[in-house]
Backbone as a chain_set.jsonl record, in Angstrom:
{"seq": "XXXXXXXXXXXXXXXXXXXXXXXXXXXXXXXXXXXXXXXXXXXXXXXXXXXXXXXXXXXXXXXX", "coords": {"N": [[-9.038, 0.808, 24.149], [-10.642, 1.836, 21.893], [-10.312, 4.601, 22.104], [-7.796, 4.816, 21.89], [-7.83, 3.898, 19.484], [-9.129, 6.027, 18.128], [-7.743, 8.397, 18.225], [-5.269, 7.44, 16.703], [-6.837, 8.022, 14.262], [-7.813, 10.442, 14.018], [-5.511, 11.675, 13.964], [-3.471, 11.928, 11.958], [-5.378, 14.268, 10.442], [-5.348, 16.597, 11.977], [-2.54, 17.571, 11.138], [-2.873, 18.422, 8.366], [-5.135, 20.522, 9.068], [-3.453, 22.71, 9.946], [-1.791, 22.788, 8.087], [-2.92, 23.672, 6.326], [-3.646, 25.973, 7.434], [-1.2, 27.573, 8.028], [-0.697, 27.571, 5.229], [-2.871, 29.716, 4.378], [-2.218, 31.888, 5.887], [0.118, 32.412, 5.267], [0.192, 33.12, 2.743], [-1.77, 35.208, 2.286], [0.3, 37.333, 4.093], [1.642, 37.96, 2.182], [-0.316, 39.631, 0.942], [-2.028, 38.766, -1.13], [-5.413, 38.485, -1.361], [-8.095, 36.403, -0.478], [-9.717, 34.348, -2.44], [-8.988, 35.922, -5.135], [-7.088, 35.692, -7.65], [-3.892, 35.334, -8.156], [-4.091, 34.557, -5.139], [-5.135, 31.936, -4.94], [-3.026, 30.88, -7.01], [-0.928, 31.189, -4.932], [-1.343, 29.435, -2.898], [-1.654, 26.752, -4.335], [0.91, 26.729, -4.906], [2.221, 26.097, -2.338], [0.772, 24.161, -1.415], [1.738, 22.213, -3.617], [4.687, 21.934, -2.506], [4.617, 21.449, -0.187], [3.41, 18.929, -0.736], [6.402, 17.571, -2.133], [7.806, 17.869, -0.05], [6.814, 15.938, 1.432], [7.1, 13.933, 0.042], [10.081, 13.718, -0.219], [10.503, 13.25, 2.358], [9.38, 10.868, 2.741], [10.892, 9.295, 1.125], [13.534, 9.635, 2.339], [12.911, 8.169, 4.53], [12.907, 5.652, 3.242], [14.942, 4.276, 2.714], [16.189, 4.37, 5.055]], "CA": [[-8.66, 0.507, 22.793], [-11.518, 2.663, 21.257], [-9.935, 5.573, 22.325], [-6.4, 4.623, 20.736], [-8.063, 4.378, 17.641], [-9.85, 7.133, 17.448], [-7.051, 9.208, 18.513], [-4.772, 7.642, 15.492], [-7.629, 8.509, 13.154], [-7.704, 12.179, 14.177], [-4.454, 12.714, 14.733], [-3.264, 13.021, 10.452], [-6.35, 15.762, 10.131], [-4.801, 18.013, 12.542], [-1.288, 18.003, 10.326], [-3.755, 18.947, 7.858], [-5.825, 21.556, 9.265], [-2.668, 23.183, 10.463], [-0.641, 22.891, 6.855], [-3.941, 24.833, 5.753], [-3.843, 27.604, 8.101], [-0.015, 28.562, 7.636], [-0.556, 28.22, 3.788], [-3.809, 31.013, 3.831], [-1.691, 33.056, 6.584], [1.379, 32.556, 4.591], [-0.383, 33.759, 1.475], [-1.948, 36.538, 3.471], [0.577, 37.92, 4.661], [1.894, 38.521, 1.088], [-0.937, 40.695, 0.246], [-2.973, 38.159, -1.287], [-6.868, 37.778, -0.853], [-9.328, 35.188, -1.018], [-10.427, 34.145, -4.031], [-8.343, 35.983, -6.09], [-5.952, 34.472, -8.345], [-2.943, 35.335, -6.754], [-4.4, 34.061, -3.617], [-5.127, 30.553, -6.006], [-1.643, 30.144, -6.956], [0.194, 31.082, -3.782], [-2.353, 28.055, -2.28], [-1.666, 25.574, -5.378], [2.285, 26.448, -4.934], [2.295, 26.229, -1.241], [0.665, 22.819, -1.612], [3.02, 21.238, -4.733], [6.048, 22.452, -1.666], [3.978, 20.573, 0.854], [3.809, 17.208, -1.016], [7.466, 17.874, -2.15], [8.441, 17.607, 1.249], [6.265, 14.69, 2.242], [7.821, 12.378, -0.726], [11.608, 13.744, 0.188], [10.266, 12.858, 3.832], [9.178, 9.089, 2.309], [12.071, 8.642, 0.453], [14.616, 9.256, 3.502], [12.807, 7.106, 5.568], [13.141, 4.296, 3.265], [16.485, 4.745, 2.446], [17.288, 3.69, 6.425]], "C": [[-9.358, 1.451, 21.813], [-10.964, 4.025, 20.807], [-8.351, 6.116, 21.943], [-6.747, 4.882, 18.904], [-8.755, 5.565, 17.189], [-8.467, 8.273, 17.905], [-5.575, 9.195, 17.158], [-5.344, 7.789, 14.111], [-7.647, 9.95, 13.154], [-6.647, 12.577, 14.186], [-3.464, 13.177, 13.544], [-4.113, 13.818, 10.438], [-5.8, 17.056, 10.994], [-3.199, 18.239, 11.427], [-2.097, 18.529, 9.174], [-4.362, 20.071, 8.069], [-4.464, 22.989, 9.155], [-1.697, 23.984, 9.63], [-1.672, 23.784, 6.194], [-3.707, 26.509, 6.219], [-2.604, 28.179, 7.893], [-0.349, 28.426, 6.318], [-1.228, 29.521, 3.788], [-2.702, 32.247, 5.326], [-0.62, 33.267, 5.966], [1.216, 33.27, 3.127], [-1.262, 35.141, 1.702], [-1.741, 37.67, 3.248], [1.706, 38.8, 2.963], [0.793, 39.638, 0.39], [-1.736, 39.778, -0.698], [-4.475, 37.66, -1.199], [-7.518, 37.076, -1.33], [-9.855, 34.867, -2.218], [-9.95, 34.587, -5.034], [-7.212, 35.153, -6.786], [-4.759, 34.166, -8.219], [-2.634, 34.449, -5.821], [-4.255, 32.282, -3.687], [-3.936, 29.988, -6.131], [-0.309, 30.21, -5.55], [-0.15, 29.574, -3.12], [-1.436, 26.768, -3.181], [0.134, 25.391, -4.875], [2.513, 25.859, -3.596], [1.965, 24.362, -1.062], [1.728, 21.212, -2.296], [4.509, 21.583, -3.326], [5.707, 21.087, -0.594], [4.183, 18.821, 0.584], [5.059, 17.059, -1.494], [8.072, 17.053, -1.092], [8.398, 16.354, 1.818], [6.847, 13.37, 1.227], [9.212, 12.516, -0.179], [11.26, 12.725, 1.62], [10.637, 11.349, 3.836], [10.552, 8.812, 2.049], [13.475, 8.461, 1.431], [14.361, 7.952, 4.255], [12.554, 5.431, 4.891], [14.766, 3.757, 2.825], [17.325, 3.777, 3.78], [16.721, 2.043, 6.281]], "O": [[-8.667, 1.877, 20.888], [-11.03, 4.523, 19.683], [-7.886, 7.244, 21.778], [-6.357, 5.465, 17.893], [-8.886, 5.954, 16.028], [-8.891, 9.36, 17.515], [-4.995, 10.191, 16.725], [-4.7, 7.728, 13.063], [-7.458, 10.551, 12.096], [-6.473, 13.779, 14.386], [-2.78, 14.198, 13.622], [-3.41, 14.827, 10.391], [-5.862, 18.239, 10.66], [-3.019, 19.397, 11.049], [-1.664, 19.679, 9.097], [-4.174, 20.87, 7.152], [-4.573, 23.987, 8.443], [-1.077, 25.022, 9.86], [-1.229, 24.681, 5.477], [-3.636, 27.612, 5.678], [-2.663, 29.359, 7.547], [-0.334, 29.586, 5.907], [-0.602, 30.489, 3.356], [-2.833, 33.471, 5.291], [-0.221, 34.429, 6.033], [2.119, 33.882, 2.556], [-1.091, 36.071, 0.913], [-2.377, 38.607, 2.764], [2.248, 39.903, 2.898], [1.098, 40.36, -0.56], [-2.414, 40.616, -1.292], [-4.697, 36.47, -0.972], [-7.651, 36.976, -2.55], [-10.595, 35.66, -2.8], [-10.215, 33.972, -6.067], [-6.643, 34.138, -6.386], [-4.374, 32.999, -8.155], [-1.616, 33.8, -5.583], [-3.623, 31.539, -2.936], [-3.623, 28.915, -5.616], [0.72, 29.568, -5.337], [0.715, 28.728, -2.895], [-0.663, 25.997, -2.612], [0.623, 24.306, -4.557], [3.183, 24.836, -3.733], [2.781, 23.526, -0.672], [2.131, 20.112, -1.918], [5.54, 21.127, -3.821], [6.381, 20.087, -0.348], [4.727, 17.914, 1.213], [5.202, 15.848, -1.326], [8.64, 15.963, -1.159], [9.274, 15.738, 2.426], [6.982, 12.193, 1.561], [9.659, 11.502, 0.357], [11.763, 11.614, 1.79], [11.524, 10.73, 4.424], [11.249, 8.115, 2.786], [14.269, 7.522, 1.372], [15.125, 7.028, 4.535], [12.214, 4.413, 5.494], [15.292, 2.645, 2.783], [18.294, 3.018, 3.778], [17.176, 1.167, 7.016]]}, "num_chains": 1, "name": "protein.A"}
C-alpha cells in the first residue's frame, strides 16, 4: 500500500519535470539563452500554452 502511494505522489512531478525540460529545449533551440529576456518570455509563454491545455483538457473531461 505504501508503495502505491508513494508512487501516485511522484508520479504528477515527473509530468512536471518533463513539461520543464521541453519548454528550456524548446526555447533553446530558438536561439534563446538563460536568463535573458527572450529566454523569460519564451518560458512564461510556453507555460500560459501549458495551462491552456490543461483547462481545455479539464473542461473535455467534464463535458463526458
Amino acid at each position: 500500500m505504501r508503495k502505491i502511494l508513494l508512487i501516485l505522489l511522484i508520479l504528477p512531478l515527473a509530468g512536471c519535470v518533463s513539461a520543464d525540460i521541453i519548454a528550456d529545449k524548446s526555447c533553446k533551440s530558438y536561439g534563446a539563452k538563460l536568463g535573458t529576456d527572450i529566454y523569460i518570455q519564451c518560458r512564461m509563454n510556453a507555460e500560459q500554452v501549458r495551462w491552456q491545455r490543461l483547462g481545455v483538457y479539464a473542461a473535455m473531461r467534464r463535458s463526458y
